[in-house]
Backbone as a chain_set.jsonl record, in Angstrom:
{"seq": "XXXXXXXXXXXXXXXXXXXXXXXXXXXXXXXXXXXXXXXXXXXXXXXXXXXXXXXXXXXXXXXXXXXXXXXXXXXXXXXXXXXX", "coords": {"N": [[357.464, 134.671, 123.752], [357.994, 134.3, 120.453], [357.615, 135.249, 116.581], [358.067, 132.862, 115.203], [356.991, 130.903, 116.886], [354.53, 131.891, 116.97], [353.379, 131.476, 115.075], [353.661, 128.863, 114.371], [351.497, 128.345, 116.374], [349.192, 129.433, 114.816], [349.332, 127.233, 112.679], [348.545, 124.725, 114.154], [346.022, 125.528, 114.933], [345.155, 125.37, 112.455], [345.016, 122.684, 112.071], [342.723, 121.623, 113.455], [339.547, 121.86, 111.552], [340.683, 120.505, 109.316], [341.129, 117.951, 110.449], [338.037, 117.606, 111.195], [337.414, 117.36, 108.863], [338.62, 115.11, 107.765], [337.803, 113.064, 109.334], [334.467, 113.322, 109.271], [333.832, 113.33, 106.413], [333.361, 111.654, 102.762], [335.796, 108.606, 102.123], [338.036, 109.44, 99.8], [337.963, 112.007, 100.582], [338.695, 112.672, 102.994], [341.163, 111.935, 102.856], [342.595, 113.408, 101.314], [342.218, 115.342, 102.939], [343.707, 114.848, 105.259], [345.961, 114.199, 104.317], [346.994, 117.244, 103.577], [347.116, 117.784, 106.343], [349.155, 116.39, 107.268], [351.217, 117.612, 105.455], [350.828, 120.319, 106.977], [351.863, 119.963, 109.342], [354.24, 119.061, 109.17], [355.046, 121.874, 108.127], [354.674, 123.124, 110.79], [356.907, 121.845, 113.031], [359.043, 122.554, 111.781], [358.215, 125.619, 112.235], [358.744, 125.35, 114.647], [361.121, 124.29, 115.486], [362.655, 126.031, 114.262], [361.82, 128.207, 115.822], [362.305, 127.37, 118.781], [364.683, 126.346, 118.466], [365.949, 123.958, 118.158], [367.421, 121.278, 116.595], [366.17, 118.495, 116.071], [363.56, 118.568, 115.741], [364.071, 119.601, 113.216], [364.777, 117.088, 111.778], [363.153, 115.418, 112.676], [360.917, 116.214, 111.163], [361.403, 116.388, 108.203], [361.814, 113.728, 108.247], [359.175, 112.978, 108.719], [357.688, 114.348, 106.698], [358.765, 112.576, 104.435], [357.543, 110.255, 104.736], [354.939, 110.783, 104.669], [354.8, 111.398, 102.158], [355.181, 108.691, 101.244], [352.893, 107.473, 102.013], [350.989, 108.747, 100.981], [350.787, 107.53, 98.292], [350.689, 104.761, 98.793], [347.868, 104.823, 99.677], [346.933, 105.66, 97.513], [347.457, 103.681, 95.565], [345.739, 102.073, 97.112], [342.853, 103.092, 96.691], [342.892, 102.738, 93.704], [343.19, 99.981, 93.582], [340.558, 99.445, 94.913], [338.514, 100.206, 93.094], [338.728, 98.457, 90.966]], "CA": [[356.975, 133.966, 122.591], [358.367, 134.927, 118.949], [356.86, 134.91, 115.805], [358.087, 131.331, 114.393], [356.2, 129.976, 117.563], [353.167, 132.581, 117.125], [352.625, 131.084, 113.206], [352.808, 127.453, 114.386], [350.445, 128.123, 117.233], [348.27, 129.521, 113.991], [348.938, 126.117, 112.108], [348.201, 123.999, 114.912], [344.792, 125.86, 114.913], [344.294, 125.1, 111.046], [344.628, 121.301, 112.158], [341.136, 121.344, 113.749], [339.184, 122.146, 110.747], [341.327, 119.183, 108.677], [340.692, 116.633, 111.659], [337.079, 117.621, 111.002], [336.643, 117.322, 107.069], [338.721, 114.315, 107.584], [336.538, 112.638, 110.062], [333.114, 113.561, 108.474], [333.76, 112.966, 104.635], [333.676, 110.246, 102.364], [337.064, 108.092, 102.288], [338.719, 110.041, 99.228], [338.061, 113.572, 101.04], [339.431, 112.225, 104.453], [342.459, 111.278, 102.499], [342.924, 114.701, 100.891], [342.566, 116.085, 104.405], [345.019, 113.971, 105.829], [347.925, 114.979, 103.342], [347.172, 118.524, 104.079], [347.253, 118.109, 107.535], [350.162, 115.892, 107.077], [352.202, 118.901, 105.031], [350.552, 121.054, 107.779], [352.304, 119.234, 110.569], [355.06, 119.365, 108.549], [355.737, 123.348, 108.656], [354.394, 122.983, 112.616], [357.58, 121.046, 113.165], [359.712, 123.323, 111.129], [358.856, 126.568, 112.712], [358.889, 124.335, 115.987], [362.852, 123.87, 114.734], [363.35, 127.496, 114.506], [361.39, 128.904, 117.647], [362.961, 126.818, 119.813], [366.474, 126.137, 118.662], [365.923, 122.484, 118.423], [367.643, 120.551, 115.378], [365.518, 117.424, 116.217], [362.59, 118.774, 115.227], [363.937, 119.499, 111.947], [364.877, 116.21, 111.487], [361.559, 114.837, 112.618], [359.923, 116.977, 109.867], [361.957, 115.19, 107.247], [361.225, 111.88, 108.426], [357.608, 113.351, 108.347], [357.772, 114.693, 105.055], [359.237, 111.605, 103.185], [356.612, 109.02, 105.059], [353.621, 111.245, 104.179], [354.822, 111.299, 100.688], [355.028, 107.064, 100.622], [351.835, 107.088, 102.626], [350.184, 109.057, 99.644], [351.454, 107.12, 97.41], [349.793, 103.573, 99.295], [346.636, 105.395, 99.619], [346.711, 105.588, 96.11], [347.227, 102.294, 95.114], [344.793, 101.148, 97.473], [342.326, 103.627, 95.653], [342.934, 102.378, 92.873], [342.527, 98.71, 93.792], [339.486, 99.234, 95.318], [337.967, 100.683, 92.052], [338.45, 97.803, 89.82]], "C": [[357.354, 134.78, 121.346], [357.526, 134.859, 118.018], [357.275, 133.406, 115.167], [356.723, 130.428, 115.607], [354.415, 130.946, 117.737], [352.637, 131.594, 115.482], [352.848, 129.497, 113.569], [351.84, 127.01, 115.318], [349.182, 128.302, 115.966], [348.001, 128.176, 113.211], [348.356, 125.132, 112.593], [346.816, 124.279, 114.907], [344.105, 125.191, 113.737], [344.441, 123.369, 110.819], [342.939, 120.568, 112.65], [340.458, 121.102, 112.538], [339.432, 120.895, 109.389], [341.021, 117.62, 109.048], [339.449, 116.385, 111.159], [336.369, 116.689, 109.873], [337.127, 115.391, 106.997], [338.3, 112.609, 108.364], [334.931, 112.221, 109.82], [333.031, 113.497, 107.26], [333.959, 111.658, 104.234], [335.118, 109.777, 102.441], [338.345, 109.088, 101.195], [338.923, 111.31, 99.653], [339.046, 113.662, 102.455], [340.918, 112.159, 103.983], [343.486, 112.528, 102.05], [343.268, 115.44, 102.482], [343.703, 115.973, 105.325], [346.586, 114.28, 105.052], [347.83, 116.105, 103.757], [347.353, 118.402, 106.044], [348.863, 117.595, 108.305], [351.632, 117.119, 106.814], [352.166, 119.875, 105.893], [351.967, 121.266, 109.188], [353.898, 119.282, 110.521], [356.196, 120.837, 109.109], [355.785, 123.307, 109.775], [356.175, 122.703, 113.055], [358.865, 122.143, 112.657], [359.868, 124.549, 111.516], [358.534, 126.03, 114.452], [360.548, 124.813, 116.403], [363.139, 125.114, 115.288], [363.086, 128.29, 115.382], [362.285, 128.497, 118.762], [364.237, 126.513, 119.955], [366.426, 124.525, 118.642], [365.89, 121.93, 116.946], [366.705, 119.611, 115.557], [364.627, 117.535, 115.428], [362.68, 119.117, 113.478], [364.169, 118.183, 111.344], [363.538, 115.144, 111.176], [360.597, 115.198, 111.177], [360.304, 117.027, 108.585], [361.543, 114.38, 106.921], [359.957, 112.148, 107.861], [357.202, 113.652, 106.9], [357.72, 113.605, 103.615], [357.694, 110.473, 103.391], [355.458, 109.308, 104.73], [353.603, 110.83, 102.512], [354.11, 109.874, 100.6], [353.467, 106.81, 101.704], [351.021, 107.467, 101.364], [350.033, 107.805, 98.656], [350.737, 105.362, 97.365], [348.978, 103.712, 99.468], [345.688, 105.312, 97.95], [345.989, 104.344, 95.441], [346.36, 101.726, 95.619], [343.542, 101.532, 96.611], [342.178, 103.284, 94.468], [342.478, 100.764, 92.486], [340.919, 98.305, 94.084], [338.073, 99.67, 94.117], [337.928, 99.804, 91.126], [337.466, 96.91, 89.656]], "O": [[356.981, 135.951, 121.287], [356.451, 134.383, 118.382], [356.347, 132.922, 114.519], [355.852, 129.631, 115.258], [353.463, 130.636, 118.453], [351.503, 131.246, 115.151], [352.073, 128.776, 112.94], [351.347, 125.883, 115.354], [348.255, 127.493, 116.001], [346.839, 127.829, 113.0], [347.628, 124.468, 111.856], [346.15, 123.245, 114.875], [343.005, 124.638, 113.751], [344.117, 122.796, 109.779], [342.32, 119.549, 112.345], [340.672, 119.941, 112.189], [338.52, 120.499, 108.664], [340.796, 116.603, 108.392], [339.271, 115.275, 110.657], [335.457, 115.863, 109.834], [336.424, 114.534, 106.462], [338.489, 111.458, 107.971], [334.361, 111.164, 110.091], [331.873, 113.639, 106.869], [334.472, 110.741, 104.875], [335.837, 110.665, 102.899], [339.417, 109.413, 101.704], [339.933, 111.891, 99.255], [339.867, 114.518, 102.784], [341.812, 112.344, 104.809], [344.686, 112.647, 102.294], [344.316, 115.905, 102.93], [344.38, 116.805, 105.928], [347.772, 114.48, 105.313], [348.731, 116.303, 104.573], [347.84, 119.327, 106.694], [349.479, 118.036, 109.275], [352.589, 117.393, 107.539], [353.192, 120.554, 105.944], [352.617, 122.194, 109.669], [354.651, 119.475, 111.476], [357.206, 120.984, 109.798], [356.925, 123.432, 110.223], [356.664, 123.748, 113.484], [359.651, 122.422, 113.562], [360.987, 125.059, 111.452], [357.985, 126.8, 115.24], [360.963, 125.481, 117.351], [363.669, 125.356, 116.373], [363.917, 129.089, 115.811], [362.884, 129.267, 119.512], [364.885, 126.396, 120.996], [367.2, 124.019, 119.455], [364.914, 121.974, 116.198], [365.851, 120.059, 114.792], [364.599, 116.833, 114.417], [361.765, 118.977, 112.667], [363.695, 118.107, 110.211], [363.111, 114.492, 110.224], [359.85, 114.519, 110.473], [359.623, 117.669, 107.785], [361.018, 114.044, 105.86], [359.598, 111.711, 106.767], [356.384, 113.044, 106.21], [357.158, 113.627, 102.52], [356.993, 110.041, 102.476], [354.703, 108.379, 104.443], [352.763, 110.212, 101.858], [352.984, 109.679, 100.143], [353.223, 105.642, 102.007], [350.424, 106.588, 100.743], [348.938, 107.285, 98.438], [350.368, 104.801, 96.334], [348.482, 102.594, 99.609], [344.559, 105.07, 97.523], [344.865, 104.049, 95.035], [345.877, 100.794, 94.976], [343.065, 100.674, 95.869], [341.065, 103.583, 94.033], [341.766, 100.371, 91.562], [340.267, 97.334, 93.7], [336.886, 99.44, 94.351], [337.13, 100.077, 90.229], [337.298, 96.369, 88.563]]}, "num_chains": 1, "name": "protein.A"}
């Protein structure tokens, strides 16, 4: 085991804690939680990539990257809808 796959066993840990807040909080805190766990999942994936030798995974964590963004982004707007 190296260190790229020792620091995303650590991120994988700091997904619990995210799951949690975003589970047990009102809808705007859940949502916050969820992007971070999102960007989280992110690096995971990334030193995934580089532990293992596996382009895929960087690819995946692209894809992941862009769809979180436009997920934000519809979160928003719904937020916003739901406020008027």
């Amino acid at each position: 085991m190296n260190a790229w796959l020792v620091s995303a066993l650590v991120l994988v840990a700091a997904l619990v804690p995210l799951g949690i807040v975003a589970g047990t909080r009102p809808f705007a805190d859940g949502v916050v939680a969820l992007q971070a766990a999102g960007s989280d999942t992110v690096l995971i994936l990334l030193l995934l990539a580089e532990g293992l030798h596996r382009q895929p995974f960087v690819d995946l964590s692209l894809v992941l990257a862009v769809l979180a963004f436009v997920g934000a982004l519809v979160i928003a707007g719904y937020l916003e809808y739901e406020h008027r």
